[in-house]
N, C-alpha and C positions, 0 to 999 in steps of 0.2 A: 486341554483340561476342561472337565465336565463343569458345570455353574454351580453343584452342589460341593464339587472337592473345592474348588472357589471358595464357596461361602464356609465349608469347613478349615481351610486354609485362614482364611480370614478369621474367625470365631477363633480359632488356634493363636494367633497373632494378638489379639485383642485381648483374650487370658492371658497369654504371659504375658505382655504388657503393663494391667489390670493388676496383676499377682505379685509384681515387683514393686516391694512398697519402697526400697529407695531412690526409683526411679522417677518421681515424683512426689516425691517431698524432700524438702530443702532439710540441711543439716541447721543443728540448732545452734544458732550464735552463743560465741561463750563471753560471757558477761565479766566485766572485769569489778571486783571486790573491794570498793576502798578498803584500805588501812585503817584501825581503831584509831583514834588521837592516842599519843603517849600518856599514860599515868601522871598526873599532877603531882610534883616533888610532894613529901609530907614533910610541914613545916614541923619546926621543934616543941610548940605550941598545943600540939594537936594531943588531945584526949587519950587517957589508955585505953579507953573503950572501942578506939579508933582498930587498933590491933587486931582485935576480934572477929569482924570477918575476913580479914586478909590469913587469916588463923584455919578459920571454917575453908576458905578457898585450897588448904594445904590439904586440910583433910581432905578433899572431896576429889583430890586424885587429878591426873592430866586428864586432858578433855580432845578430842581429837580436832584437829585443824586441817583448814582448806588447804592444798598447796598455795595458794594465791596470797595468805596471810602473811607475815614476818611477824619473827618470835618476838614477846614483850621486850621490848625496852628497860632496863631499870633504869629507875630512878635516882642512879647516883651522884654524888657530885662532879663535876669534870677531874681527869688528874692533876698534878700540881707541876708535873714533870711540863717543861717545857713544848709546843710540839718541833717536829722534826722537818728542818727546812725546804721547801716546798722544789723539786727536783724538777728540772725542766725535760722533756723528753729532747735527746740526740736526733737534727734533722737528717734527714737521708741528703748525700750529694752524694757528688764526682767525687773520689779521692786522686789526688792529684799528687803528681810527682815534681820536685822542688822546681826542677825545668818547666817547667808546664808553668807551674806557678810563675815564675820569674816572666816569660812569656804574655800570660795573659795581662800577668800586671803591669808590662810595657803595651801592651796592645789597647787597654783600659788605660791609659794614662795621654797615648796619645790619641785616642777619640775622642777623650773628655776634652783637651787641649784644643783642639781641630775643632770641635762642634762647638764651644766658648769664644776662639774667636769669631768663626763664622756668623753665629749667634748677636755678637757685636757688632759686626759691619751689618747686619742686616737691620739689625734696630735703632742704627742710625739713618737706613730710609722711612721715607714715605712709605707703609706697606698696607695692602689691601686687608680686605677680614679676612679670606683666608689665608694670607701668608701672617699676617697677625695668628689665626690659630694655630700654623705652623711652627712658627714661633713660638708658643706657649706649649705645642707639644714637645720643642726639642728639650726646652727646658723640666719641663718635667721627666721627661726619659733622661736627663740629666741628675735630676736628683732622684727618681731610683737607682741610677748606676748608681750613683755615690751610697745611697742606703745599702742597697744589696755587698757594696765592694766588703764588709765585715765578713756578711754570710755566706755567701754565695760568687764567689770571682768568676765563675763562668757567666752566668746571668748578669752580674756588672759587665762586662766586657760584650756582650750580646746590647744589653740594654745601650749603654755609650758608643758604640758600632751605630746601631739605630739610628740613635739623634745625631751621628758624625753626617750621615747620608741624608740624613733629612735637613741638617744642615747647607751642606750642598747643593741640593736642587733647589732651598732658599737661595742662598747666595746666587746661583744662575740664573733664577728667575728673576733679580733684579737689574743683571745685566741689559 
């Protein structure tokens, strides 16, 4: 290639470049619109004169709105009607079949049992910090299995599983 189809090349390169105006300038951030405060209730008090331009605002026609805005609020009093009691959303689990159930809840019953004794003979020794914090961790996976056993039987029996084994290597390690 000759030095002038080069510098034509180039020159070529440099207007389109140059020419593309979105290519070099950033897009315009979109500003977010507070909300107008809500309309002050009108007391019972208030003036017939008060009426008047709320009058003039009817005449003078809808007014076009931002999408960003929400429509006025009225100002009315709340209803009288009670509200409607506050629904909890359904958690997701396991659906479990009554076996299954019966299962886990013996298997959760005898971890709980196994890791409370265990738990016992070990806090009748002398124990270091960390089996001290051993110990305060089985107990605590103790009392989420017990929390969880409502909710969740799998995650109880998981959880009391846990502290049954961490039980364990407490107890041997004071052997």
């Amino acid at each position: 290639m000759s030095r002038t189809s080069r510098i034509s090349a180039l020159a070529l390169v440099i207007a389109c470049l140059g020419s593309s105006g979105c290519f070099f300038s950033k897009k315009p951030k979109a500003v977010a619109v507070p909300n107008p405060p809500p309309p002050a209730p009108a007391s019972s008090s208030a003036p017939a004169s008060s009426s008047a331009p709320a009058a003039a605002e009817r005449k003078a026609g809808p007014t076009r709105r931002k999408r960003a805005e929400s429509p006025p609020q009225a100002a009315s009093p709340a209803p009288s009607t009670p509200a409607a009691p506050a629904v909890t959303p359904a958690q997701l689990g396991q659906i479990l079949s009554a076996d299954e159930k019966v299962q886990l809840t013996r298997n959760l019953d005898q971890s709980v049992k196994s890791a409370r004794n265990l738990a016992a003979q070990a806090s009748a020794h002398t124990l270091s910090g960390d089996q001290t914090e051993t110990l305060k961790l089985i107990r605590a996976l103790l009392s989420q299995a017990e929390s969880a056993r409502s909710t969740d039987l799998s995650v109880a029996a998981q959880l009391a599983r846990r502290a049954e084994l961490l039980a364990r290597d407490l107890a041997a390690s004071l052997r």
